[in-house]
C-alpha positions as CSV (number, residue, x, y, z in Angstrom):
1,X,55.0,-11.1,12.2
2,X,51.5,-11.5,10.6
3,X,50.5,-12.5,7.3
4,X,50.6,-9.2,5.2
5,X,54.6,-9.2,5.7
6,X,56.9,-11.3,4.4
7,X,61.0,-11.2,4.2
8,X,62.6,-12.5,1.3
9,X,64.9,-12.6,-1.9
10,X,63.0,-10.7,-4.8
11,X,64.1,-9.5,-8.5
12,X,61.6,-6.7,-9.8
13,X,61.9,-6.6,-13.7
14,X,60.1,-3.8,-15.8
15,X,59.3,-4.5,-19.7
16,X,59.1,-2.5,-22.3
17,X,56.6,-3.1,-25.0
18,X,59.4,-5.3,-27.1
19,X,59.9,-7.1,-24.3
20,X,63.0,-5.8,-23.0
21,X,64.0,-5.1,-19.5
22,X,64.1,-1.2,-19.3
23,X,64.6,-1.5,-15.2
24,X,65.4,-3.8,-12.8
25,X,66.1,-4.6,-8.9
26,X,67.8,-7.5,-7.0
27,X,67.9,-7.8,-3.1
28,X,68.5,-10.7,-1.4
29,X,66.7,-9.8,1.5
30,X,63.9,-8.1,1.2
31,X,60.5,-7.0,2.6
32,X,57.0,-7.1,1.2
33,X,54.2,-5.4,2.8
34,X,50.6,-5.3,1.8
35,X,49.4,-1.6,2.5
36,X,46.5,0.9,1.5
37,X,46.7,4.5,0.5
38,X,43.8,6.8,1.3
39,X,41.7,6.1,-1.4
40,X,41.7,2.7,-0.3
41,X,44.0,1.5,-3.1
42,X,45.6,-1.5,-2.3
43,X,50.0,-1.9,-2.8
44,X,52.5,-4.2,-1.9
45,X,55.9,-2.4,-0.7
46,X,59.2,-3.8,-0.8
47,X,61.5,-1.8,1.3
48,X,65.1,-3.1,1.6
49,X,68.6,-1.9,3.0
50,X,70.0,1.2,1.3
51,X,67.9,1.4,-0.9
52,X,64.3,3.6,-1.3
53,X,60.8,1.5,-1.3
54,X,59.3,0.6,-3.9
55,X,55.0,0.6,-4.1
56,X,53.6,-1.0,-6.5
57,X,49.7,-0.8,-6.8
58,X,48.0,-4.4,-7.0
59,X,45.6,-4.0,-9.7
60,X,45.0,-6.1,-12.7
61,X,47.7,-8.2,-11.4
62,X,48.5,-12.4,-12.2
63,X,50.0,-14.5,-9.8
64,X,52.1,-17.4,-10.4
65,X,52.3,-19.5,-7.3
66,X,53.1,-23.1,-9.0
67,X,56.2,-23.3,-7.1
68,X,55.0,-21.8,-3.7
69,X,55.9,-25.0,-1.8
70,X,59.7,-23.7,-2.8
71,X,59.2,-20.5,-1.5
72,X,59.2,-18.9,-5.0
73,X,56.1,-17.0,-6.4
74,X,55.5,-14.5,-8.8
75,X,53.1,-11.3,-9.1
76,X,52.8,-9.8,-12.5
77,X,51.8,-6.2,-12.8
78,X,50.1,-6.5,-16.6
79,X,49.2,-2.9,-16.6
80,X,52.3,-1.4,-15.8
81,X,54.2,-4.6,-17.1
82,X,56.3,-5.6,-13.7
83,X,56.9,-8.7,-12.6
84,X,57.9,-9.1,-9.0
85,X,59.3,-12.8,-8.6
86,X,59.7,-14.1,-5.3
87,X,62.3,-17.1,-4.0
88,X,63.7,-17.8,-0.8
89,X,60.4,-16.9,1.1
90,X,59.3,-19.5,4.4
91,X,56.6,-21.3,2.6
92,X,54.2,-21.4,5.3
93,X,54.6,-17.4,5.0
94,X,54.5,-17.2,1.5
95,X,51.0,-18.8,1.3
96,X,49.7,-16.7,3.5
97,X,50.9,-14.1,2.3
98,X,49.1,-14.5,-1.0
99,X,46.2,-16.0,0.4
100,X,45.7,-12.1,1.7
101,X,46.4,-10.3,-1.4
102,X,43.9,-13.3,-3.4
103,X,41.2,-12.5,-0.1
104,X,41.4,-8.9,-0.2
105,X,41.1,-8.4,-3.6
106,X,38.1,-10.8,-4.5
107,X,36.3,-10.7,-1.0
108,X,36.5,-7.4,0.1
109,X,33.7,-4.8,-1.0
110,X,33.8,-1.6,-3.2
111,X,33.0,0.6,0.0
112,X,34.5,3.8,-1.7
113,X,35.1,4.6,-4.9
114,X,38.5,5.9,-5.9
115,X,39.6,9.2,-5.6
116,X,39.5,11.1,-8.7
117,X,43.1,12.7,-9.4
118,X,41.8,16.6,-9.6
119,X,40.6,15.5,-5.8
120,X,43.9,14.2,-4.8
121,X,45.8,17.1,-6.6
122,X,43.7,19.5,-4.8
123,X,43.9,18.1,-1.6
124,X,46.6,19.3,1.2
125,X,47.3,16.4,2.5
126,X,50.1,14.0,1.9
127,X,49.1,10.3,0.2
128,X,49.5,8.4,3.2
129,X,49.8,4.5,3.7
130,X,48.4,2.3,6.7
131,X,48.9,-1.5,7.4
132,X,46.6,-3.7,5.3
133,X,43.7,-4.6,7.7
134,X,43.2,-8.2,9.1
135,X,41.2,-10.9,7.1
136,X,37.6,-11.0,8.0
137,X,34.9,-14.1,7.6
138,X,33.1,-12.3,5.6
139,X,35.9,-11.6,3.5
140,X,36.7,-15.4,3.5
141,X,33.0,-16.2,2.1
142,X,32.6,-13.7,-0.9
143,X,36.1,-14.9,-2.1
144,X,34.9,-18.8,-1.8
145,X,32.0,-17.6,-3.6
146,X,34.1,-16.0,-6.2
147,X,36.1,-18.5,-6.5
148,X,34.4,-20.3,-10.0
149,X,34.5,-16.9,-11.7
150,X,37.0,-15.2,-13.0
151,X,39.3,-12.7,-10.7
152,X,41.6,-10.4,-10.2
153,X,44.4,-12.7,-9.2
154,X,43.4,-16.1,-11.2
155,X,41.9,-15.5,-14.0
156,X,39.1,-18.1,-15.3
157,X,40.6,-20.3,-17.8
158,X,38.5,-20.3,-21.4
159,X,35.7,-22.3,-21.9
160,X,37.4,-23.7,-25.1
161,X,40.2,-25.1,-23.1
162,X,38.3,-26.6,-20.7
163,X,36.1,-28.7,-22.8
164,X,39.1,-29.8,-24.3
165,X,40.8,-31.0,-21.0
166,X,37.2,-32.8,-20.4
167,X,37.3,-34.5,-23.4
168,X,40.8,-36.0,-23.5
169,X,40.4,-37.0,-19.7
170,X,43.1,-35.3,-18.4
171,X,43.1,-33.5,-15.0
172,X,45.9,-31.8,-13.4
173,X,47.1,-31.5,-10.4
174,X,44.5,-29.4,-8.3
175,X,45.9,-25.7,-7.9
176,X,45.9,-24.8,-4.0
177,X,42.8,-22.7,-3.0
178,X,44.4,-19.5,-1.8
179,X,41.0,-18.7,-0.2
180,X,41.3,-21.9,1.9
181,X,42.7,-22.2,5.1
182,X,46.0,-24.4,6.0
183,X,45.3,-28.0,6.1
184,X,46.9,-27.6,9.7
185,X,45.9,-23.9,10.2
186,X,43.3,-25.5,13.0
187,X,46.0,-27.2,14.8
188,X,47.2,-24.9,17.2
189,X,50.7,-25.0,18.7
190,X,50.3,-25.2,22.6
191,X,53.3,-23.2,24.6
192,X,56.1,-25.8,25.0
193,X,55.9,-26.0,20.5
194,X,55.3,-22.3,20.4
195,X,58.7,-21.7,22.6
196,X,60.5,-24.2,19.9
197,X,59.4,-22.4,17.3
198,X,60.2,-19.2,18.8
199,X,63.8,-20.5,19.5
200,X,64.2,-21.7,16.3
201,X,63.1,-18.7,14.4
202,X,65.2,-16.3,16.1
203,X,68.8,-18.6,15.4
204,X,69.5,-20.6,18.5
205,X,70.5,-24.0,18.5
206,X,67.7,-26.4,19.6
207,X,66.9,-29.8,20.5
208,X,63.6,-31.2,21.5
209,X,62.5,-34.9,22.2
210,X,58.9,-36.5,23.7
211,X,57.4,-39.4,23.3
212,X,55.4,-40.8,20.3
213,X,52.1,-39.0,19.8
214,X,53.2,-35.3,21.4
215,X,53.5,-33.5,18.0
216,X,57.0,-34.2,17.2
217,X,56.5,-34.5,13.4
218,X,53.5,-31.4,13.0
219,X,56.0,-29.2,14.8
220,X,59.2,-30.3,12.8
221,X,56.9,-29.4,10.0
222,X,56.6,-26.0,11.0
223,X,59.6,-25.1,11.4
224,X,61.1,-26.4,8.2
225,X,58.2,-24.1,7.0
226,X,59.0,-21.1,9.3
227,X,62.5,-21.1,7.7
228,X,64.2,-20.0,4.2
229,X,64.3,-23.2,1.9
230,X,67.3,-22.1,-0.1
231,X,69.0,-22.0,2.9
232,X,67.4,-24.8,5.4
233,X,68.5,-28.3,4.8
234,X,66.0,-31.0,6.8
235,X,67.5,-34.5,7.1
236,X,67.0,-37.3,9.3
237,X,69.5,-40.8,10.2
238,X,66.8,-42.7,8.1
239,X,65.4,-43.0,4.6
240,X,61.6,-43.5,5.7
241,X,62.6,-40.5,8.5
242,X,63.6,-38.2,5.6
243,X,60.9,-39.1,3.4
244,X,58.4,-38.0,5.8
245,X,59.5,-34.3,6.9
246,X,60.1,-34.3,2.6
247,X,63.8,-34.1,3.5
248,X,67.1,-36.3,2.5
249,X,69.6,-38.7,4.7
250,X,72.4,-37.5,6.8
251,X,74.5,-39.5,5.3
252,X,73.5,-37.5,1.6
253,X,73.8,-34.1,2.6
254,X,77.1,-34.7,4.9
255,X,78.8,-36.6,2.0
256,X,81.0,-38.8,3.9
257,X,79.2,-42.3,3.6
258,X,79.1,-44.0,6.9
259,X,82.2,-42.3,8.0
260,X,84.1,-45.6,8.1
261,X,87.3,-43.1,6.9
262,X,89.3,-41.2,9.0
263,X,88.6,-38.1,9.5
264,X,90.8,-36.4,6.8
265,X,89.9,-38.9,4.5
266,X,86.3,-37.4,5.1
267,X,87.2,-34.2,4.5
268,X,88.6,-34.9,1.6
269,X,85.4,-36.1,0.4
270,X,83.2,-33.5,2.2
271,X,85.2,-30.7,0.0
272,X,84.3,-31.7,-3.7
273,X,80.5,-31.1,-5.5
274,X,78.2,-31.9,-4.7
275,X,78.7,-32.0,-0.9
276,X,81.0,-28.6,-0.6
277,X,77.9,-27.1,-2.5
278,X,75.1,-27.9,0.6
279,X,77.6,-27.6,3.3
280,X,78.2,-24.0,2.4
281,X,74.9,-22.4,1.3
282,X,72.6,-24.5,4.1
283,X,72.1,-22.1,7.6
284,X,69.4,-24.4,9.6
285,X,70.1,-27.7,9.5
286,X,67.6,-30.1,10.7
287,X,68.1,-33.6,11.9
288,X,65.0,-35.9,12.6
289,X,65.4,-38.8,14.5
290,X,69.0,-38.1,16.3
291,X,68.2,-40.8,18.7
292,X,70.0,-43.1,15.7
293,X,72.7,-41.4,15.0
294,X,76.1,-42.3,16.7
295,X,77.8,-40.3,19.0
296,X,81.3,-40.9,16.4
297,X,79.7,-40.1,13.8
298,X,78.0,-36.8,14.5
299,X,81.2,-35.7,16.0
300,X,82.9,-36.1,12.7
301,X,80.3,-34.4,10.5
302,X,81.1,-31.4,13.0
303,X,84.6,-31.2,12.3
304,X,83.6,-31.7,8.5
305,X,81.7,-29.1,9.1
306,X,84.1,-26.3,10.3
307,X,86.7,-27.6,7.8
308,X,84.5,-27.0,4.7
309,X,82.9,-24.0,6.0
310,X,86.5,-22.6,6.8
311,X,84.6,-21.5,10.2
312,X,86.0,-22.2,13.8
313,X,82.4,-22.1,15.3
314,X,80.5,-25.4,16.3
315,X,79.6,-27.0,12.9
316,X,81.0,-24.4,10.8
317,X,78.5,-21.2,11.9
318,X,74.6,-23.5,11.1
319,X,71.9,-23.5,13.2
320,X,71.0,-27.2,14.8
321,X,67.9,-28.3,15.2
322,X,67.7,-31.5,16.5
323,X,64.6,-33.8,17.2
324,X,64.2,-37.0,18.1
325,X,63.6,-39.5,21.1
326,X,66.4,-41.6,23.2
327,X,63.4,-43.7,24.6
328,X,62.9,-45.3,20.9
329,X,66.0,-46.5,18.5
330,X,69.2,-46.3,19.6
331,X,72.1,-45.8,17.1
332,X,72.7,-48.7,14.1
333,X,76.6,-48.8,14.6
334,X,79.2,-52.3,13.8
335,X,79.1,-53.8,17.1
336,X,81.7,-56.4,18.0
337,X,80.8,-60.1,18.2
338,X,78.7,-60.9,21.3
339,X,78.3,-57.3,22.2
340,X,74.5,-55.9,23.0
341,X,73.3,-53.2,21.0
342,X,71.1,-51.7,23.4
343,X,72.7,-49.9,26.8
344,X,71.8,-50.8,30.0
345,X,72.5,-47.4,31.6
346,X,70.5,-45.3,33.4
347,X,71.6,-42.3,30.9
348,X,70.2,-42.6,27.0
349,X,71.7,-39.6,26.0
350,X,75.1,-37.8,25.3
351,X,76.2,-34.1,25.3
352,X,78.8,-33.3,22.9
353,X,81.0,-29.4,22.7
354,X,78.8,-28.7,19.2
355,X,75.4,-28.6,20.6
356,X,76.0,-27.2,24.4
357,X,74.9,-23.9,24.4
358,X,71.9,-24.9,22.5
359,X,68.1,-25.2,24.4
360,X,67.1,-28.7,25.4
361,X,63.0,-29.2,25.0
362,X,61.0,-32.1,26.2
363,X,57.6,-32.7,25.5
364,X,56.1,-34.3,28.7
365,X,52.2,-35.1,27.7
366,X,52.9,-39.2,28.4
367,X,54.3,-39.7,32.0
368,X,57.6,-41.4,31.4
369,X,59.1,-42.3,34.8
370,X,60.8,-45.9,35.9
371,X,57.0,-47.2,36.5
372,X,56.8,-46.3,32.7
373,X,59.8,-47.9,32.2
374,X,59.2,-51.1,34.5
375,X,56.0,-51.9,32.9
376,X,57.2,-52.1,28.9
377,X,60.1,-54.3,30.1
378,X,57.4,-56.9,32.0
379,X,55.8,-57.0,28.4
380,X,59.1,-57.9,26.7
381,X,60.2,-60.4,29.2
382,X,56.5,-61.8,28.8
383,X,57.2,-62.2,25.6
384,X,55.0,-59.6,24.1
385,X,57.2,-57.9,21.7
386,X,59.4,-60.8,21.8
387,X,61.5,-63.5,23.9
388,X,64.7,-63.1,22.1
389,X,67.5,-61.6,23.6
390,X,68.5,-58.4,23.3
391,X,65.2,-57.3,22.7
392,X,64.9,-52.8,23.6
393,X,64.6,-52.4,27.3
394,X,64.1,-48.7,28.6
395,X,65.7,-47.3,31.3
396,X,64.9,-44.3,33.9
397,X,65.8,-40.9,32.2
398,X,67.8,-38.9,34.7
C-alpha cells in the first residue's frame, strides 16, 4: 500500500454558517485516497463498507496535524466548511499520507488550467478519477522552496504575531516539515525485517530475536508505526525498555503486579479499570525484551488474558509480537537461597501453547556459534567483566 492510501477511523462533519452540524459521517474503518479528476483537480475519497464514497475536492483546505504521532489529524475544507478528522491511522502512514497532499499541492505545477463548467457540461464523457501520481524530486524542491511562504495547507502565520513570539522569547515546539523526508526514511529494511513486518501487518503472531546491533529496536519501531495506536499496546519487562520503544511496563498494562497471587486472585485484579479497559480494546500487543520475562509469569498473563477477554483463543484473540534476545538477560525472578540465576543449559529458550503457531525470526548478521560462545566466557573467567561468581555465561543455541 503506498502513500496516497490510508485505512482508518474518520468522522466527516459539515457546518452551517451558525455553526451547526447540518451532516455528518462516522466509520470506524475507513479509506482515504488521494485522486485526480480530469481537469486535474485534486480529491481525497473516503470509501467505506455499505456505504457510497464520498469526494471531497482539496482546495483551500487547513490541516491540523498536532497530534499526528497519535494517528489523529484533521483536514478542514473552509470553502465548503467540512472538517474530516482522522484517529486511529498507523502513524508512519498518516505522515505520509499528508506529506503527499502538503507536496502535491505546493510543489506541483499549474500545467492546465481547470476546466470551465460549460466545457465539462458539454462534454460526453463521464468525470473520471485516476490514482494520485507518485511524488517527484522536483516536486520535493518547489515545496521546500515554498515552504517560508504562505500555502495551501499551512498557512503563514501574521507578521504581528511573530514579532511578538520574538520579542517575549518564546519558541515552540518546531512543527514537523511535511515536505521532509522520515528521519529513518533512508534506512531501508533489508528482507529478514521486511518479512517481520510483513508478518506482523497481516495478523500473525511473531517473534524475532538477534544479537545487539542487527536492527532490533529501528524495526520494533516500525511496526508499532505500521499498526493502529488505539488499538496496539507496546510494552517491554523493563522501565528503560519501555521508555525507549515510547511504550509502558508489562507489569502496567497486564495489571497483576508481579503476579505473586494466584491466579484467580489475578484475575480478580485484571477485571476492574483500569486494566479490564487495555486488555479489551488493545489487538497487537508488543513485548520488548521477552528474554526477562519468566516463563510463570507470561503463562499467567495468558490465562488473564482469555479470562478478561471472555475468549478461549491463546491470549484472549491479540496479536503477539515478541522481540528480544535469550543470549542477553535472563528473567529477574525470587530465586531460593544459594541457587544460580543464570542456566547452565544448552537451551535459553522456552516454547509455551500461547505463542506456537506463531513465526520464529532470527536476525543472524553476528555469527553466534559455541566459538562465540567460548570466547565471552574466557573474558569473564579472565576477569574482564568480572571474577564474581555467577557472573552471565552463554551457552550454544540449539
Amino acid at each position: 500500500m503506498d502513500g496516497s492510501v490510508i485505512t482508518c477511523s474518520v468522522n466527516i462533519e459539515w457546518l452551517d454558517k451558525m455553526g451547526t452540524i447540518q451532516r455528518k459521517l462516522q466509520h470506524k474503518a475507513a479509506t482515504l485516497r488521494l485522486i485526480r479528476n480530469d481537469a486535474k483537480g485534486m480529491f481525497v475519497e473516503v470509501t467505506a463498507a455499505k456505504s457510497a464514497p464520498v469526494r471531497l475536492e482539496l482546495k483551500g483546505i487547513s490541516v491540523h496535524k498536532k497530534f499526528m504521532n497519535e494517528g489523529k489529524a484533521s483536514i478542514k475544507f473552509q470553502n465548503i466548511n467540512c472538517t474530516i478528522y482522522i484517529s486511529n491511522a498507523p502513524t508512519s502512514q498518516l505522515m505520509g499520507f499528508l506529506r503527499i497532499i502538503f507536496v502535491k499541492m505546493t510543489g506541483s505545477k499549474a500545467e492546465n488550467p481547470n476546466t470551465s463548467l460549460r466545457t465539462q457540461l458539454l462534454s460526453n464523457k463521464p468525470n473520471q478519477f485516476t490514482e494520485i501520481s507518485p511524488v517527484t524530486n522536483l516536486e520535493v524542491d518547489i515545496a521546500k522552496a515554498k515552504a517560508s511562504k504562505s500555502t495551501d495547507t499551512t498557512p503563514s502565520p501574521l507578521a504581528r504575531k511573530r514579532k511578538l513570539a520574538l520579542k517575549e522569547g518564546s519558541r515552540g515546539p518546531a512543527a514537523k516539515k511535511l515536505y521532509a523526508p522520515s528521519p529513518t526514511e533512508k534506512e531501508l529494511l533489508d528482507i529478514e525485517q521486511k518479512e517481520v513486518l510483513d508478518a506482523c501487518s497481516s495478523g500473525q503472531n511473531v517473534f524475532f530475536t538477534g544479537s545487539a546491533g542487527t536492527g532490533k529496536s529501528f524495526l520494533l519501531r516500525k511496526i508499532i508505526g505500521a499498526l493502529p495506536p488505539d488499538v496496539t499496546t507496546a510494552t517491554a519487562s523493563t522501565g528503560v525498555a519501555a521508555c525507549h520503544i515510547g511504550g509502558i511496563t508489562l507489569h502496567q498494562f497486564a495489571g497483576i503486579g508481579g503476579g505473586d497471587y494466584g491466579l484467580e486472585r489475578c484475575k480478580e485484579l485484571a477485571s476492574k479499570p483500569p486494566a479490564v479497559t487495555l486488555w479489551r480494546r488493545c489487538k497487537h500487543l508488543i513485548i520488548d525484551e521477552i528474554s526477562m520475562v519468566d516463563g510463570g509469569y507470561f503463562e499467567k498473563i495468558e490465562a488473564v488474558a482469555r479470562h478478561v477477554r471472555k475468549n478461549d483463543k491463546p491470549f484472549g484473540g491479540i496479536q503477539l509480537i515478541l522481540c528480544g534476545d535469550f543470549f542477553q538477560l535472563p528473567p529477574v525472578t525470587k530465586s531460593a537461597p544459594g541457587a544460580r540465576i543464570y542456566s547452565t543449559s544448552s537451551t535459553t529458550t522456552y516454547v509455551t501453547h500461547a505463542f506456537t503457531d506463531g513465526i520464529p525470526f532470527a536476525f543472524s548478521r553476528v555469527i553466534r556459534n559455541g566459538s562465540f560462545a567460548r570466547e565471552h566466557n574466557k573474558l569473564c573467567m579472565a576477569g574482564v567483566c568480572g571474577s564474581a561468581p555467577g557472573n552471565p555465561r552463554l551457552c550454544q543455541q540449539k
